[in-house]
C-alpha positions in Angstrom: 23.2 -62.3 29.7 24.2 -59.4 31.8 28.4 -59.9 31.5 27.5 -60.3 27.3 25.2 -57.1 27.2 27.9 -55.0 28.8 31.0 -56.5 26.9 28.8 -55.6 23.9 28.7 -52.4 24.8 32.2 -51.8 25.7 33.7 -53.5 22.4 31.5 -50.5 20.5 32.4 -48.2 22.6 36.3 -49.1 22.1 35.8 -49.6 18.2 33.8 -46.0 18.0 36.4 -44.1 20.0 39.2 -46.0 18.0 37.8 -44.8 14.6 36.4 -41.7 16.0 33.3 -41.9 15.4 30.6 -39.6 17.2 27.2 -38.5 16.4 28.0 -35.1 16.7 31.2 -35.7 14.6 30.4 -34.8 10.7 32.7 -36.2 7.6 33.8 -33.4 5.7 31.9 -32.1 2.7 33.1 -30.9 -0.6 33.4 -27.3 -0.8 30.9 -25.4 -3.3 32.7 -23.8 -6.2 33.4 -19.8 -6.0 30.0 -19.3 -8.6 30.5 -15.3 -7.7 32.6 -13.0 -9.3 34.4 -10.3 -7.1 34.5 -7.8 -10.1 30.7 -8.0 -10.0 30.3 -7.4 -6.4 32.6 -4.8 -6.2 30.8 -3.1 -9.4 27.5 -3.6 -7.6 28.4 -1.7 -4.6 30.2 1.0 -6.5 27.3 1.6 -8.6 24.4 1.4 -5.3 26.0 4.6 -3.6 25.8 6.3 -6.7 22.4 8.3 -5.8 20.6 9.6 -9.5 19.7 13.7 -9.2 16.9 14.7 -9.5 16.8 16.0 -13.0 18.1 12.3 -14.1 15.4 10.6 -11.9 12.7 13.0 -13.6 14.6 12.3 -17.3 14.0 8.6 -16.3 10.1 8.7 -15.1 9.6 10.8 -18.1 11.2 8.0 -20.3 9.1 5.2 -18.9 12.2 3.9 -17.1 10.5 1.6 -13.9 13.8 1.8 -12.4 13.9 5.4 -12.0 10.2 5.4 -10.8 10.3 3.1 -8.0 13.8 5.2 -6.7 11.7 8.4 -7.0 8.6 6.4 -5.1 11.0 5.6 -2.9 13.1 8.6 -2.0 9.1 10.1 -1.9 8.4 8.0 1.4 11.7 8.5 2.7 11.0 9.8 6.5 14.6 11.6 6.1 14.7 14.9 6.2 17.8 15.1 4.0 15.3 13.9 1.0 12.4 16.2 1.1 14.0 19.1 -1.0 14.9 16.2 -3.7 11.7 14.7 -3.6 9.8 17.9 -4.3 11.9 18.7 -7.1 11.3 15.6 -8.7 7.2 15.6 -8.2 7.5 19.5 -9.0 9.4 18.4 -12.0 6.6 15.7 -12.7 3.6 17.3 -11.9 2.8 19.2 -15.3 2.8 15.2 -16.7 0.1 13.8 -14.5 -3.1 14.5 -14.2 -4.1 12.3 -17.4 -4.9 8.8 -16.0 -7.9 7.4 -14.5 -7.5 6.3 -10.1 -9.7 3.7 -8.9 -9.6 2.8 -5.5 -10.4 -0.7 -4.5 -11.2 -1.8 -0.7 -13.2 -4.5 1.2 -12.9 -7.1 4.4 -9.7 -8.9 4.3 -10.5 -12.3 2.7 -12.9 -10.5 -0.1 -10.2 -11.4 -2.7 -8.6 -7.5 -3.6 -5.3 -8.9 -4.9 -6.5 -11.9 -6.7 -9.5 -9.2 -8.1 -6.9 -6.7 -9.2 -5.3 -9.3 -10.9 -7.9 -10.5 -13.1 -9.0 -6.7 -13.5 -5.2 -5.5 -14.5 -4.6 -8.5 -16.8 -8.2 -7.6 -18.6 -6.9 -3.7 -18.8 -3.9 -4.0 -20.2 -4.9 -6.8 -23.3 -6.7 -3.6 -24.1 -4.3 -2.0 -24.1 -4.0 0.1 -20.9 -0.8 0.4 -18.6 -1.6 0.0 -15.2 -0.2 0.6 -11.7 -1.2 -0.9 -8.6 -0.2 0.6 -5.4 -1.0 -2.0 -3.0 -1.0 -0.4 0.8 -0.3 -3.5 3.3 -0.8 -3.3 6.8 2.4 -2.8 9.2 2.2 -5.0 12.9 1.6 -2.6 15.5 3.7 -4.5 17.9 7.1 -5.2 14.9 6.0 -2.3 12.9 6.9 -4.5 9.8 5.1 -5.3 6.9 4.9 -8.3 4.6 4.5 -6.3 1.0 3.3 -9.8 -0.6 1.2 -8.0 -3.3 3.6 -9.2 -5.6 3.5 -13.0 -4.5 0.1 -12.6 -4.9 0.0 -11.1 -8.1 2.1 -13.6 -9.9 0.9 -13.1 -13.8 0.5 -9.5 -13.4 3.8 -9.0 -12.3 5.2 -10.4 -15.1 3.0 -7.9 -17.8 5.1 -5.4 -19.0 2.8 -2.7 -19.3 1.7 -3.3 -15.6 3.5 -1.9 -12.3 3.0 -3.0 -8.6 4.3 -1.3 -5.8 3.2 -2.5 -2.3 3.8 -0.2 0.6 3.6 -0.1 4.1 1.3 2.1 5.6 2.3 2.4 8.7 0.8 4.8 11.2 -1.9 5.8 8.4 -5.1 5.4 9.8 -7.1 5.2 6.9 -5.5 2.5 5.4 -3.9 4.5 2.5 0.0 4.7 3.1 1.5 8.1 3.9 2.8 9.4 0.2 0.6 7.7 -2.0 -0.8 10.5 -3.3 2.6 11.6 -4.3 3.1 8.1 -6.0 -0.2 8.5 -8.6 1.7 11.8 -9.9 5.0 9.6 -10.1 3.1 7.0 -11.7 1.1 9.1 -14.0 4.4 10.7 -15.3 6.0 7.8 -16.1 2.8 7.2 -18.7 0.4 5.0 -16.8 -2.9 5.5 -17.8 -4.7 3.7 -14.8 -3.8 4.0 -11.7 -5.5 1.3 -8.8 -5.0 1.6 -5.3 -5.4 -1.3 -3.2 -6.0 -0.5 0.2 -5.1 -2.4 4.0 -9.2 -3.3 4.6 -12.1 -1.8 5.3 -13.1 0.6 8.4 -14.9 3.5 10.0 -11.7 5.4 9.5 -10.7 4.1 6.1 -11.9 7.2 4.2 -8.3 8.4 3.0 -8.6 6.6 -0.4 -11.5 8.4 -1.1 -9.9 11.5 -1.3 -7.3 10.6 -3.8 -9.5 8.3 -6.4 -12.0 9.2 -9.1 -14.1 5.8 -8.9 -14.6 4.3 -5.4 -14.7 0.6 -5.7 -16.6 -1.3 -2.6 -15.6 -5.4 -2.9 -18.1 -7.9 -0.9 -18.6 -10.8 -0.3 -21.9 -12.8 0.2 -22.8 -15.2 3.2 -20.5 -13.8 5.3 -22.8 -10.6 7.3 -21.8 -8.3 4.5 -25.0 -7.3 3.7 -26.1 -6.2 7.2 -22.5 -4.3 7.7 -22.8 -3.1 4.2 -26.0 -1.3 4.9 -24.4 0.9 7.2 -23.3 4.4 6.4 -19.9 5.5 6.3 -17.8 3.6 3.7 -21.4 2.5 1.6 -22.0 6.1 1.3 -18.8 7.0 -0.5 -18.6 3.9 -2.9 -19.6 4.8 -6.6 -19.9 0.9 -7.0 -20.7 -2.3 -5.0 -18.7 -6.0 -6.3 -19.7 -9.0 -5.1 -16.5 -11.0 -5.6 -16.6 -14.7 -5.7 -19.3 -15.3 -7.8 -18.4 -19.0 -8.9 -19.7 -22.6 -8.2 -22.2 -23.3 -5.4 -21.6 -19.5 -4.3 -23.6 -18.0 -7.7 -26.9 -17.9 -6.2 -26.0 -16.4 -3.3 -23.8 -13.3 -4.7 -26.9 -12.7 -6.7 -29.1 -11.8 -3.7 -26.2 -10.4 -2.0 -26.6 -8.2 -5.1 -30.3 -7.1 -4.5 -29.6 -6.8 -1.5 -27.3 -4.0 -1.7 -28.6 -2.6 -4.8 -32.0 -1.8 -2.4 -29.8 -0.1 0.5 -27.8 2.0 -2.0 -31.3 3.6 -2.8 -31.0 4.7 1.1 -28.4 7.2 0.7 -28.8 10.5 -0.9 -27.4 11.2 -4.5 -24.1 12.2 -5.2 -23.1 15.9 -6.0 -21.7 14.4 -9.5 -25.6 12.8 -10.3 -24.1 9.6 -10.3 -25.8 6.7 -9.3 -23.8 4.0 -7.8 -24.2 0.3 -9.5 -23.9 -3.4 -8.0 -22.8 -6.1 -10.0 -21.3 -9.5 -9.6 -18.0 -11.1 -10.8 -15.6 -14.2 -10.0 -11.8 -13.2 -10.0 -10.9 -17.1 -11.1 -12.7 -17.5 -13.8 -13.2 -14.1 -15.4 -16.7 -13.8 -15.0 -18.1 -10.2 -14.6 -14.7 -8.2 -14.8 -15.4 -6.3 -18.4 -18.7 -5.2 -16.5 -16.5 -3.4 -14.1 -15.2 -1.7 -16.7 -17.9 -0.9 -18.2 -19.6 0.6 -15.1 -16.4 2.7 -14.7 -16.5 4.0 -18.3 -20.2 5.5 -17.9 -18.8 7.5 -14.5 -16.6 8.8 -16.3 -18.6 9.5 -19.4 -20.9 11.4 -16.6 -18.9 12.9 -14.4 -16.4 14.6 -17.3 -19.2 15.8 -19.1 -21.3 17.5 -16.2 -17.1 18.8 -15.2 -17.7 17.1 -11.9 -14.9 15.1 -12.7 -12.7 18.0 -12.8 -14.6 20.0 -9.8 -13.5 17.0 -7.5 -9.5 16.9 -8.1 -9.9 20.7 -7.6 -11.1 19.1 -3.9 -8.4 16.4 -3.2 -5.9 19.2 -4.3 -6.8 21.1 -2.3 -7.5 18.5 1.3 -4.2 17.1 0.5 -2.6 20.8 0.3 -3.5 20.9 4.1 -2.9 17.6 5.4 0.8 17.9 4.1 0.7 20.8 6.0 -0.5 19.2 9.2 2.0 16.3 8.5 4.6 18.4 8.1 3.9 20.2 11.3 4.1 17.1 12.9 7.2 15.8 11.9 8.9 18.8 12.9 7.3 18.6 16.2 9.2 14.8 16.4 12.3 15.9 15.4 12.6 19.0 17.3 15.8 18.3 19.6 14.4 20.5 22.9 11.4 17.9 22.1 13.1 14.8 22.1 15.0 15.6 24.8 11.9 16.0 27.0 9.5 13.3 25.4 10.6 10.3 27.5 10.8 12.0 31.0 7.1 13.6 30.0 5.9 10.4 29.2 7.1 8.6 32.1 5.6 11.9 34.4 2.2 11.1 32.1 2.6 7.2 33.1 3.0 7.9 36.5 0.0 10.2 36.8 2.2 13.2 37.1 1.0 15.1 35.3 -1.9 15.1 33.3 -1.3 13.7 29.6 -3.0 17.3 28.1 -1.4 19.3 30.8 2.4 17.6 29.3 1.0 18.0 25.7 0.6 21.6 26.3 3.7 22.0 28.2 5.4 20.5 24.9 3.4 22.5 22.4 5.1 25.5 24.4 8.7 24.1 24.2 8.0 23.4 20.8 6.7 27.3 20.4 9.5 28.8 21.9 12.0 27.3 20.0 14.3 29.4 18.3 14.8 26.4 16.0 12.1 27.2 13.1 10.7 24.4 11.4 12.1 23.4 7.6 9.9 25.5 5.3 9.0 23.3 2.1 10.3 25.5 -0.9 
């Protein structure tokens, strides 16, 4: 049994080598047809390092062009230094347009349902006739620094309405969950004749106060059976919204978003009343089935109604034009500190001092504020 197991196994082994055979051996496949066209290519590269001025990109926005806007948007949140005297030309250029839409901010918990909500609320928007633009802010990985952007994956009818436009950006190092140019984006956006603007922010937080200072309506999404409405009686981020949503009000969940609803409308009565004399509202809704979303609406349209006839409307863009007058200034301040040469040239050897208890990490921050001080390099003025 033996001798006719092994001559077996030596007649394959003949009979593969003779037809060379091998499992790591592959028959040759039929080559896929050239479907590209080098004309095209080369036309598409020509045409991609031909940057638009800035009078063209503002001529664009102006026009409702989406191409130009997203380039703008773009070249807006360009860290490179090279593009912050053509991106103030072009909001300069766009900043006598805007001013005419309404901004909603929308936050909540991750797993409240924002995308799928501002779905449902941009489709219901723009069948009466609004043009919306969502500028969905998605969280970048500390540890990659990356950032999905799936807003749009997410937002698969809206996405395909053509009076709606979704932009998802990374926010990066923003604390507050709001990416770093967005307010610049809302005066892009407005310019290029969007009536509503939505910002969709990372998630909620102590720190995530950012979008606050940019919106007119302050949307708060919940959820019920999930500890929402101890967390949601807590100060901070309750205090600021103008209305409380409980999404996911469908099915077995109905009862519950209800009393989730009492519930909060009895801890908003906690807070003190806003300087506008508003009175923030709760209300219920389901993003899949529709349910509830023209009552969002409708609880937006009496702020305004309010707010623009007691002028507080108006009193409180004087106020985010103002806050964001200075934090650009502080941002500003800080990027030049960065990209300081004396200050990159000493960063790493102070950190490393810093790391190995050195020096003291406020003694080596004021021993950089110096350099930085001394420099005869002056900072970039904005014009």
């Amino acid at each position: 049994m033996f001798l006719f197991s092994l001559l077996l196994h030596f007649k394959l082994f003949a009979l593969s080598e003779k037809q060379n055979l091998s499992t790591l051996n592959e028959k040759a496949g039929i080559s896929p047809p050239e479907i590209t066209s080098a004309t095209s290519i080369e036309n598409i590269r020509t045409y991609r390092k031909i940057q638009p001025s800035s009078a063209e990109l503002v001529d664009g926005i102006l026009e409702g062009n989406i191409t130009a806007l997203s380039r703008a948007i773009t070249l807006v949140e360009s860290t490179n230094s090279n593009h912050l005297v053509k991106a103030n030309e072009v909001i300069n250029a766009c900043l006598p347009h805007s001013g005419k839409s309404v901004r909603i901010g929308i936050t909540g918990v991750p797993g409240v349902g924002k995308s799928t909500f501002i779905e449902a609320f941009g489709k219901f928007l723009t069948s009466l006739g609004k043009k919306v633009a969502v500028l969905a802010v998605d969280p970048s990985s500390t540890i990659s620094h990356g950032s999905i952007l799936g807003d749009k994956t997410r937002m698969e009818e809206l996405v395909k309405d053509k009076n709606a436009y979704i932009r998802p950006s990374a926010s990066g190092e923003t604390l507050g969950g709001v990416a770093r140019k967005t307010r610049e984006s809302i005066t892009l956006c407005e310019a290029c004749g969007f009536d509503t603007i939505i910002i969709e922010t990372v998630g909620v937080g102590q720190s995530e106060t950012a979008v606050h200072s940019m919106v007119d309506f302050f949307l708060l999404l919940k959820i019920s059976g999930a500890g929402d409405e101890l967390q949601g009686i807590k100060r901070g981020i309750m205090e600021m919204a103008d209305a409380i949503v409980i999404n996911k009000a469908d099915g077995d969940n109905i009862k519950k978003a209800h009393f989730a609803k009492m519930e909060f409308n009895r801890a908003l009565h906690l807070f003190p009343t806003k300087k506008s004399g508003w009175t923030p509202k709760t209300s219920t809704c389901s993003a899949i089935t529709q349910d509830g979303i023209p009552e969002v609406w409708d609880i937006i349209e009496k702020f305004l109604e309010l707010t623009k006839n007691n002028n507080s409307f108006f009193e409180k863009r004087k106020e985010q034009n103002q806050y964001w007058m200075l934090e650009t200034i502080n941002e500003q301040l800080k990027l030049n500190f960065y990209n300081q040469p004396e200050i990159q040239n000493l960063l790493d050897t102070t950190k490393k001092a810093v790391q190995n208890n050195e020096i003291s990490p406020f003694t080596a921050a004021q021993k950089l504020l110096k350099v930085y001080q001394n420099s005869n390099k002056n900072p970039d003025i904005i014009d």
